[in-house]
C-alpha positions, 0 to 999 in steps of 0.5 A, a space after each residue: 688130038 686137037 680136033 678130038 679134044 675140040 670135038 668133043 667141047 663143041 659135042 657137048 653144046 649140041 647135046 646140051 641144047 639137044 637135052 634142054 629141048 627134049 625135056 621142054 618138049 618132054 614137059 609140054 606134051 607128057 611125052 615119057 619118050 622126049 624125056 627119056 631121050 633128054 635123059 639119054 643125053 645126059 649120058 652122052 655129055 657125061 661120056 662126051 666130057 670124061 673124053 676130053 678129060 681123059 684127053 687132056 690127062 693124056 696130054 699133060 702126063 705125055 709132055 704134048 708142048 703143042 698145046 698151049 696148056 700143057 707148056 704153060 703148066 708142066 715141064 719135062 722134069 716135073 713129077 708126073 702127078 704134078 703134071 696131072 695136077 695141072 689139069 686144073 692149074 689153069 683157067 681152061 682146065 678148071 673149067 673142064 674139070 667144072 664141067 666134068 664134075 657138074 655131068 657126072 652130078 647130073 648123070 647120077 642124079 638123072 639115073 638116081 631112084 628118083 628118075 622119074 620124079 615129076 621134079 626131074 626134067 625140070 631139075 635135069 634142065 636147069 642143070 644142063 643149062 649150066 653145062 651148056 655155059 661151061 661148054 660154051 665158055 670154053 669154046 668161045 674163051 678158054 679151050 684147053 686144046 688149043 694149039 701153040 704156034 711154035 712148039 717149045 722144047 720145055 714148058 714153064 713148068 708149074 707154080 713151086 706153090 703148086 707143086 704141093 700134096 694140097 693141090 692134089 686135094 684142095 681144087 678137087 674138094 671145093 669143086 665138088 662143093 661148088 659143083 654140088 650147091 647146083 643140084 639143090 638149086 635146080 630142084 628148089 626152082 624146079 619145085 617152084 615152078 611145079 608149085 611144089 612147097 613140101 619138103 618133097 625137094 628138100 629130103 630128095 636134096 638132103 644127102 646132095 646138100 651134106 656131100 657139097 658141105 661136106 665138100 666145101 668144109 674139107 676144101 677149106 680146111 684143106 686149103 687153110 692146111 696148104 697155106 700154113 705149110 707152103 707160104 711161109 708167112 705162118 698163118 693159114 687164113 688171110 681174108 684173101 678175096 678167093 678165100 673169102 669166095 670158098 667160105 661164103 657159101 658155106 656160110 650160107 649153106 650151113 644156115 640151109 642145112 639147119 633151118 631145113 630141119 625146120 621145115 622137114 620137122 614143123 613145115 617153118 622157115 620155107 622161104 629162108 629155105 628157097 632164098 638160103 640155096 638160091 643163094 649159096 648157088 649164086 655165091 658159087 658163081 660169084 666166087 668163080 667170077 672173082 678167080 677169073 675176072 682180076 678185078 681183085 688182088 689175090 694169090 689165088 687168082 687165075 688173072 684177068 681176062 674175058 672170062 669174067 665178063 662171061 660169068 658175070 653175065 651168067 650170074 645175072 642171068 641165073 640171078 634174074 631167073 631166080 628171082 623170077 620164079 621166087 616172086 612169082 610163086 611168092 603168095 605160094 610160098 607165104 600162104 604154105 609157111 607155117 608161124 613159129 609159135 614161141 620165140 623161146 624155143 628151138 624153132 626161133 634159135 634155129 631162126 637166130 642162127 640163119 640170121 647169125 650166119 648170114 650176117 657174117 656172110 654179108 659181113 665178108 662179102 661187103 668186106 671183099 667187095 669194098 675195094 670195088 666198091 671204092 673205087 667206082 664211087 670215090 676212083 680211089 681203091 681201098 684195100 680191106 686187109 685182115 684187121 677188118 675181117 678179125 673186129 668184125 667176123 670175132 664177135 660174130 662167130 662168138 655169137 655163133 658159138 654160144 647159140 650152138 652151145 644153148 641149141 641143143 639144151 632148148 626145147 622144140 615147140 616152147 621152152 621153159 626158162 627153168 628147165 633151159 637153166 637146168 640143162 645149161 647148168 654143168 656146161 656153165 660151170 665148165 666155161 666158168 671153171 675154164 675162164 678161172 682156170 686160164 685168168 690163174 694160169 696167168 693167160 691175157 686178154 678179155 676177148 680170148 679168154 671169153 672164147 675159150 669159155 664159151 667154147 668151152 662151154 659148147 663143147 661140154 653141152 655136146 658131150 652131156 646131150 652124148 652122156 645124157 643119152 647113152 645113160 637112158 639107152 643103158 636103163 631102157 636096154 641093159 646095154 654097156 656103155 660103147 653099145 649104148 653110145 654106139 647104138 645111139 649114134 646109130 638111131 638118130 645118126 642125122 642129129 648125133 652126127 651134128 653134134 660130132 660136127 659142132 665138137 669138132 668147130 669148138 676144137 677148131 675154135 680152140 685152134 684159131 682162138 688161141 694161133 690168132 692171140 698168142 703167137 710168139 715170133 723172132 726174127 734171128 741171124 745165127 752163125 754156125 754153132 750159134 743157139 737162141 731161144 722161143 718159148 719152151 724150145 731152143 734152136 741151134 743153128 749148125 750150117 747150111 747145105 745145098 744139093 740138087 734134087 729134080 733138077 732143082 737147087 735146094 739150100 737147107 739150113 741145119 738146125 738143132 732143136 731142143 723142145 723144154 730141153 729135150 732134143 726133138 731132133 734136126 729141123 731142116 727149113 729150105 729154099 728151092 730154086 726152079 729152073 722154070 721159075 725166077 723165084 725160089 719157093 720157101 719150105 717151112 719146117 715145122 715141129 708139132 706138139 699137141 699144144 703149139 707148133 715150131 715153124 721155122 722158115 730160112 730167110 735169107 744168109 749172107 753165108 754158109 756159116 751166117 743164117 737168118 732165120 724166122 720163127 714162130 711158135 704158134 699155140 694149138 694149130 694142130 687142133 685146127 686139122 684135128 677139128 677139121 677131121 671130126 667135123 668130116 667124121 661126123 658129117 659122114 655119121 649125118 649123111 648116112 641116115 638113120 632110124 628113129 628111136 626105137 621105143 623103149 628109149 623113146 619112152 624113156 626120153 619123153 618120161 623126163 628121163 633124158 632130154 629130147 632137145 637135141 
């Protein structure tokens, strides 16, 4: 087992050079035969990869103690998906499984209907040159096959933070986002040394660049569900350094995915286009090198060691390489970019909201890196905790919502000052009335109160473009409402499925607006029989219990609850003591209504009739997930395409019956 797993590691450096060269050779002499060999190489490191993910697989579902990765992750009595889930615990695990992705990718891609596109050895190339780093760093610093020098009776077992549905789904959906940003990468420096500048790159990367969206959206939310349910400190984004590392390219690659459309559409915005991806692709490596190098604190590290240095020399190498090829196809880029003719138009809001999100995404990046920073300049570390993040990234964001909400209702080309304030006007009454609405209801505080109307106000510009278009398909076709609406998703799936994604931020807005401004938390020790209160519920401690489970001790408190004096049931908060961890992992018990959460967390107990409990009420969370969910539904709509307007619904939209500034 050793030497195959090790085998194929090192195969996978042969072939990839191997493929490099074939395809350089394959470029200089038009040779159809190298690149067809470099392609056949592909396959081979794609087949050469899932071995040694199968392998390890193997391994950790078998116990195999032998190997150093296995015991240090897993232990006998850890359930079986868990010890699979391992697979990507570590450092050399989440390497393989880096690779392995990345292969897969680049298989696809190099067998894809756009195979023999003149852009695809190059494309094939440079994607190979970073499996060719993956391969090597795990050879030289990070091989999951290497051997133990005493073979232990058990392992260490894993993380009890880790032992959670969401390492199940977290890893694996930021990974195929990671992994995915390489691909639009590679054709955009690919169509730069061919001196391509048409958008030729952009619609064969579109559906790539949706699905690493996709991606890194679910990763997120994924990520954020995790913490909120197994951490036990009742939030679900900290500003925590790793964090900041997974939201930093989707920052940037929601600016892509908008001003792209520009420059499909109008031939505009070519070089925000090429600096967005080259961009979003560095920042994946960058956030890679923070998990890996421990130059910061963070409960998602992976710990310090070489392997920073190797990614961040590689970094700087895919770094330098860029701007290279950037500045020496500039005049290229410059001299094809076509001039935004007004800047009150759609146009120029698509330009505002790049400049929207890259302002916050260098906001969370100087606030990450600050410490670093510090420290270099002063010897002094200064840590930049949620407060900086919360002032700085609210007012952003803010920003960001009201130009979603006027995006939609702004004309391409040039707009009218007149017909943007009609179009705005039943949206503005909606976020007026909310404002009102919540100020009477007795709701504090400026700030929350104008997010809410502006989300508001968001929300009901999307709906009415839905409205407005479903009654002009309905006058043209003489269809009933749901065929209508259903038909004109349909047709224009890119830019409705857009819309489904941007309701969905505005509920999870609503999520983070209103957990993030109203909490209510206590901190309590009961006896037994003993009830308090938090808002509409009430909880009445009934004892405590332990059992064994797993091998594992568990202590679960009892408690009764009654929610607007309605019992809703026992909950059960837990701690659970590991034999192979010295700390107890904390199990929250939580309680969802569609407008606030119950989330209770055993503390500590003196006794088994004396508890100490901690809980907190916090407003709408579940609108998060739920927000999240669209998003993911309407990012499916946009990835599968759609027709144009058929033409009686055309003609309707461009007589004024409807407006076509979505």
């Amino acid at each position: 087992m050793y030497l195959i797993g090790n085998i194929t590691l090192y195969l996978g450096i042969v072939i990839a050079v191997y493929s490099i060269i074939a395809n350089i050779i394959g470029i200089k002499k038009k040779s159809t035969k190298w690149i067809e060999s470099a392609r056949g190489g592909v396959l081979s490191i794609v087949f050469v990869s899932l071995i040694a993910s199968f392998l390890l697989l193997y391994l950790l579902g078998t116990s195999q103690f032998q190997f150093e990765y296995v015991a240090a992750y897993t232990s006998l009595n850890l359930p079986l998906v868990y010890k699979l889930t391992a697979f990507w615990a570590g450092n050399a695990g989440s390497l393989l499984l880096w690779t392995v992705l990345l292969c897969i990718y680049t298989g696809i891609l190099v067998f894809s209907k756009a195979k023999h596109n003149p852009l695809m050895p190059y494309v094939s190339s440079i994607l190979l040159l970073n499996i060719l780093f993956f391969f090597t760093v795990m050879v030289i610093g990070g091989s999951p096959f290497t051997m133990t020098e005493m073979v232990p009776a058990d392992g260490k077992g894993l993380n009890p933070m880790l032992q959670h549905p969401g390492m199940i789904l977290h890893p694996i959906t930021l990974y195929l986002g990671y992994v995915g940003l390489a691909v639009p990468f590679a054709f955009a420096i690919g169509a730069l040394i061919l001196k391509r500048m048409d958008a030729e790159w952009i619609k064969l990367t579109r559906r790539w660049t949706i699905t690493a969206w996709l991606f890194l959206t679910l990763g997120n939310i994924i990520g954020g569900w995790w913490a909120y349910l197994e951490l036990g400190w009742g939030g679900y984004w900290a500003w925590d350094p790793v964090e900041n590392a997974s939201f930093l390219p989707w920052l940037t690659v929601s600016a892509f995915l908008h001003s792209v459309m520009i420059q499909e559409r109008k031939g505009m915005l070519k070089t925000w286009n090429i600096s967005l991806v080259i961009i979003s692709y560095l920042l994946t490596i960058f956030g890679t090198f923070l998990v890996r190098s421990g130059v910061l604190t963070s409960v998602h590290a992976f710990g310090s060691g070489p392997l920073g240095t190797y990614f961040l020399i590689f970094l700087a190498f895919m770094m330098l390489l860029s701007i290279y090829v950037v500045i020496t196809r500039y005049q290229l880029i410059k001299k094809e970019s076509i001039p935004i003719e007004s800047y009150f138009s759609k146009e120029s809001s698509f330009l505002l909201n790049n400049l929207i999100l890259v302002a916050g995404a260098f906001a969370v990046l100087w606030g990450t890196m600050y410490p670093l920073i510090s420290e270099a300049v002063t010897g002094t570390k200064v840590n930049v905790g949620p407060p900086y993040f919360d002032a700085i990234m609210a007012p952003i964001l803010l920003l960001l919502i009201l130009l979603m909400a006027v995006c939609p209702l702004i004309a391409w080309q040039k707009a009218t000052v007149e017909k943007l304030l009609k179009n705005m006007l039943w949206p503005m009454i909606i976020g007026v009335i909310t404002a009102v609405l919540l100020v009477v209801s007795g709701i504090k505080g400026v700030f929350p109160i104008i997010g809410l109307a502006s989300t508001a106000f968001m929300f009901t510009s999307h709906i009415q473009e839905f409205i407005q278009g479903t009654r002009a398909r309905m006058k043209a076709t003489k269809e009933n409402m749901f065929k209508a609406v259903i038909t004109l998703t349909k047709k224009n799936q890119r830019r409705y499925g857009g819309y489904i994604v941007h309701i969905g931020i505005a509920i999870i807005a609503v999520g983070v607006i209103t957990s993030n401004a109203y909490p209510q938390e206590v901190l309590k020790t009961v006896e037994t029989g003993e009830s308090f209160t938090i808002g509409n519920y009430e909880l009445t401690f009934v004892g405590l219990r332990e059992y064994t489970k797993n091998g594992n001790g568990i202590v679960v408190a009892d408690i009764d609850t009654t929610y607007k004096g309605k019992n809703i049931g026992v909950v059960n908060p837990e701690k659970v003591f590991y034999e192979t961890w010295p700390e107890p992992s904390t199990e929250v018990a939580i309680k969802t209504h569609l407008t606030d959460d119950l989330y209770v967390v055993l503390s500590s107990w003196e006794n088994r009739d004396k508890v100490t409990l901690q809980v907190k009420v916090n407003p709408f969370v579940s609108w998060i997930w739920a927000g999240g969910i669209i998003m993911v539904i309407g990012t499916a709509v946009a990835l599968i395409g759609g027709k144009p307007s058929s033409s009686r619904v055309g003609h309707a939209l461009r007589s004024g019956k409807v407006n076509e500034n979505g």
